[in-house]
C-alpha positions as CSV (number, residue, x, y, z in Angstrom):
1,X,104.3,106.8,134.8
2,X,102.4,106.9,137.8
3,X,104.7,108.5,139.8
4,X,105.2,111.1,137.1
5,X,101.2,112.0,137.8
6,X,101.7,112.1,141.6
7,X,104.2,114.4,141.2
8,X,102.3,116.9,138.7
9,X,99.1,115.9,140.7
10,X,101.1,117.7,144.1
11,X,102.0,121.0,142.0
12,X,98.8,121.2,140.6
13,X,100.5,120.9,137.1
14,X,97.8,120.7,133.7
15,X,98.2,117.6,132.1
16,X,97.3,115.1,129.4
17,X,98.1,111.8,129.7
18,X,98.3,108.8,127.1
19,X,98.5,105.3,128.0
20,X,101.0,103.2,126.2
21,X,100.8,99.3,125.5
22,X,104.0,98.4,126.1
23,X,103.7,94.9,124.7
24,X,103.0,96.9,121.4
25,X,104.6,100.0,121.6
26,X,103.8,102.5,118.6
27,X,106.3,103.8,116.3
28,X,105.8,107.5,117.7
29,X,106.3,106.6,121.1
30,X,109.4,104.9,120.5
31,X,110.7,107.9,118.3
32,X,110.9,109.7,121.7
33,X,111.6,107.9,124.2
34,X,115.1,106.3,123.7
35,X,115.0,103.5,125.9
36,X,111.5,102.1,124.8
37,X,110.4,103.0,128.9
38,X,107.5,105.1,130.4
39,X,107.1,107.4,131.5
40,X,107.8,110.2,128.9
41,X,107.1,113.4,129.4
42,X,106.7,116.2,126.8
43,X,107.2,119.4,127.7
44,X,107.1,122.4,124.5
45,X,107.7,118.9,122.2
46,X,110.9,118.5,123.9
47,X,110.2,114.6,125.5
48,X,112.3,114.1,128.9
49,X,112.6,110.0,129.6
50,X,113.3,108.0,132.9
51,X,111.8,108.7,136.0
52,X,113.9,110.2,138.2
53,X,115.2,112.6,135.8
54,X,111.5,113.5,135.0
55,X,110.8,113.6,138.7
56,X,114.3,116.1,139.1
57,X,113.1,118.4,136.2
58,X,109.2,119.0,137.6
59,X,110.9,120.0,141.1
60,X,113.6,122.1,139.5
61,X,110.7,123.9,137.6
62,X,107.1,124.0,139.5
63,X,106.8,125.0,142.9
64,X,106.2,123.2,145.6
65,X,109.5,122.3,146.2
66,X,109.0,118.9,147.3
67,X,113.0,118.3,147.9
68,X,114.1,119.1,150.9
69,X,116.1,122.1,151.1
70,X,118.7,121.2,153.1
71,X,121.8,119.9,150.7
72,X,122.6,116.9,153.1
73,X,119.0,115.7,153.1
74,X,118.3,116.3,149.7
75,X,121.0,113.8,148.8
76,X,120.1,111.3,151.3
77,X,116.4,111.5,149.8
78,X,117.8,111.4,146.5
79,X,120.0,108.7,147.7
80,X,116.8,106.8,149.0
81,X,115.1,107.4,145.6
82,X,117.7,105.3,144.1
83,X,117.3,102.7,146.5
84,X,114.1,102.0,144.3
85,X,114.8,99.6,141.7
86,X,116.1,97.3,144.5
87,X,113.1,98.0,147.0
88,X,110.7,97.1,143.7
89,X,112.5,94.3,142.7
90,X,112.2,92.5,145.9
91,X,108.8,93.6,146.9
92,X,108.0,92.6,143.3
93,X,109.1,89.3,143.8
94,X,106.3,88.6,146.1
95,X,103.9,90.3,144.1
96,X,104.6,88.6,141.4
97,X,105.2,85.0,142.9
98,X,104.7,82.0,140.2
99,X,103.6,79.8,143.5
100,X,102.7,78.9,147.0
101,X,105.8,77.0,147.3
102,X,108.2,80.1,145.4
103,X,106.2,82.6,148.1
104,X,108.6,81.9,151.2
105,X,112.2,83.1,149.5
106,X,110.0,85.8,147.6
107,X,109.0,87.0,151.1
108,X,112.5,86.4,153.0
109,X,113.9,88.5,150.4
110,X,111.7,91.3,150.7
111,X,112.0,91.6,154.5
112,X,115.9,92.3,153.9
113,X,114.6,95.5,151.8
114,X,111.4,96.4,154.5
115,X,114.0,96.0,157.0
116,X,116.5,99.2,155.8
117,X,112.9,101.3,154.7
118,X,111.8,100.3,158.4
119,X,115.3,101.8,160.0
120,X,115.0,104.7,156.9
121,X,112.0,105.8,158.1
122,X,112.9,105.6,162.2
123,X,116.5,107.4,161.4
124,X,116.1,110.1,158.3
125,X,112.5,111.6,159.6
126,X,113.3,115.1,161.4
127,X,109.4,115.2,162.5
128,X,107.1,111.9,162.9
129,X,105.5,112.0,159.1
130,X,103.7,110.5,157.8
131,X,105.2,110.9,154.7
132,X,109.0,110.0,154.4
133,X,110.6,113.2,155.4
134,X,107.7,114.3,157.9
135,X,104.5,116.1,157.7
136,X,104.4,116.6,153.0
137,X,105.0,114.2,150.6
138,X,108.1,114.4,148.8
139,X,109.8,112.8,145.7
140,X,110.9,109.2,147.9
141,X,107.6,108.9,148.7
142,X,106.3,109.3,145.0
143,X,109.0,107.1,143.8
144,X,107.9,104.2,146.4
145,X,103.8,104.7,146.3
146,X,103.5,102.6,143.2
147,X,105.3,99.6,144.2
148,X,103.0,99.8,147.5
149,X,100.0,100.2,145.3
150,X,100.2,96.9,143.6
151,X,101.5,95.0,146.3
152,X,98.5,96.2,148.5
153,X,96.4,94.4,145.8
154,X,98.0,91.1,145.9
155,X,98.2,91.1,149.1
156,X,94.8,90.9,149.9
157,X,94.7,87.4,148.5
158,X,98.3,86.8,149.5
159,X,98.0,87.2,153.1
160,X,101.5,87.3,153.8
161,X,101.5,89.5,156.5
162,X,104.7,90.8,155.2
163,X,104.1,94.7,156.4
164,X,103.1,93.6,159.9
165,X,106.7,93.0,160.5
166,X,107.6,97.0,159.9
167,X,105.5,99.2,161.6
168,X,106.8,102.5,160.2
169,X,106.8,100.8,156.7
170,X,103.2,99.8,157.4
171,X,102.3,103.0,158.4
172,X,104.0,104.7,155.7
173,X,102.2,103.0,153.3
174,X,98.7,103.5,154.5
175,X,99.6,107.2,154.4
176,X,100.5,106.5,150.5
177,X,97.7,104.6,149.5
178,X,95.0,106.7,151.6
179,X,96.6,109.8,149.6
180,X,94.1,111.2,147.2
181,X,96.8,112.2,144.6
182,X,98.4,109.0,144.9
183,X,94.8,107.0,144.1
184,X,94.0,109.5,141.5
185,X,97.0,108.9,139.8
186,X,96.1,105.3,138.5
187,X,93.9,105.0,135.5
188,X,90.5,104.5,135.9
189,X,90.9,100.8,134.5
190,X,93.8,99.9,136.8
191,X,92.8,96.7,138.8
192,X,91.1,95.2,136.0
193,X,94.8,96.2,134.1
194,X,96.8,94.5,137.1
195,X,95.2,91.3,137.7
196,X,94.9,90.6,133.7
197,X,99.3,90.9,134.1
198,X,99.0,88.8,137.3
199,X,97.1,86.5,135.1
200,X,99.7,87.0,131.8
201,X,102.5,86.2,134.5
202,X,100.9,82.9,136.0
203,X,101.2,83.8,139.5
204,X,100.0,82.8,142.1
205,X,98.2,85.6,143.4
206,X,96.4,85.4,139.8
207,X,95.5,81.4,141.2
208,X,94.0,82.7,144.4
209,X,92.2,85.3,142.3
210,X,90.3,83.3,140.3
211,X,89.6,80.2,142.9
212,X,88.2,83.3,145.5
């Protein structure tokens, strides 16, 4: 979802947005969207589903282009975009941690991921960013900002350190989460919303949250 808004947020696109439960998803919602996922979006009643498909379509269709125009780098970004699921999962895994004792593998396996960003963002940048491909944000960095988002919150009661370790990845982030169409993209209700799922998941950064 949210990195649907970034995107529209960037071109400046009009937009309504609905929130979904997902733990009780409505019999309308899933009626368009096949695999029971956000985000959806509908454009003339026509619903496009998944992310990166959604993310393709708005930069096919509303200018600025935020692809790179180059064929080469385009792929390599859209390569990098793909790289997603894995970069979450891991990065989720400390997030997400059920304890203090679970936190050092959660973090181990995270640094393998930080550790091809942080060569990423040394190796496919043509200029010195801040955003992935240089000086304007593009769909990698839209696709990542999210992930960064939440792990910025546990971290602050985490204090794993974790980013200290990547320089460019630190960097990047700060340049994500400083972003006004990156903040603006999470509803208004968002860190109340994310610590009660820390709290439904039992984790541990949920534990530190409510001893602090």
């Amino acid at each position: 979802m949210q990195r649907a808004v970034i995107l529209m947020r960037a071109k400046d696109v009009e937009f309504d947005v609905t929130y979904i439960n997902l733990r009780d998803k409505p019999y309308w919602f899933l009626k368009i969207s096949p695999h029971g996922k956000v985000p959806v979006l509908l454009v003339d009643d026509q619903p496009l589903f998944e992310s990166n498909a959604i993310a393709e379509f708005l930069d096919e269709m509303v200018t600025p282009q935020l692809h790179p125009a180059d064929p080469i780098k385009r792929a390599r970004n859209r390569a990098w975009t793909d790289f997603t699921p894995t970069f979450a999962a891991n990065l989720n895994s400390v997030t997400y941690a059920k304890s203090k004792e679970a936190l050092p593998d959660s973090v181990a396996a995270a640094r393998k991921v930080l550790d091809r960003l942080e060569d990423a963002l040394k190796n496919e940048r043509q200029e010195d960013g801040p955003y992935f491909n240089g000086p304007h944000l593009s769909l990698v960095d839209a696709a990542y900002a999210p992930f960064l988002q939440r792990f910025n919150i546990a971290e602050q009661v985490l204090k794993t350190r974790l980013l200290e370790e990547f320089p460019n990845v630190k960097a990047w982030s700060e340049t994500l989460l400083g972003d006004a169409r990156v903040r603006a993209a999470l509803p208004e209700k968002f860190p109340e919303e994310f610590r009660a799922n820390l709290k439904r998941r039992e984790t541990y950064a949920w534990e530190l949250l409510a001893e602090a």
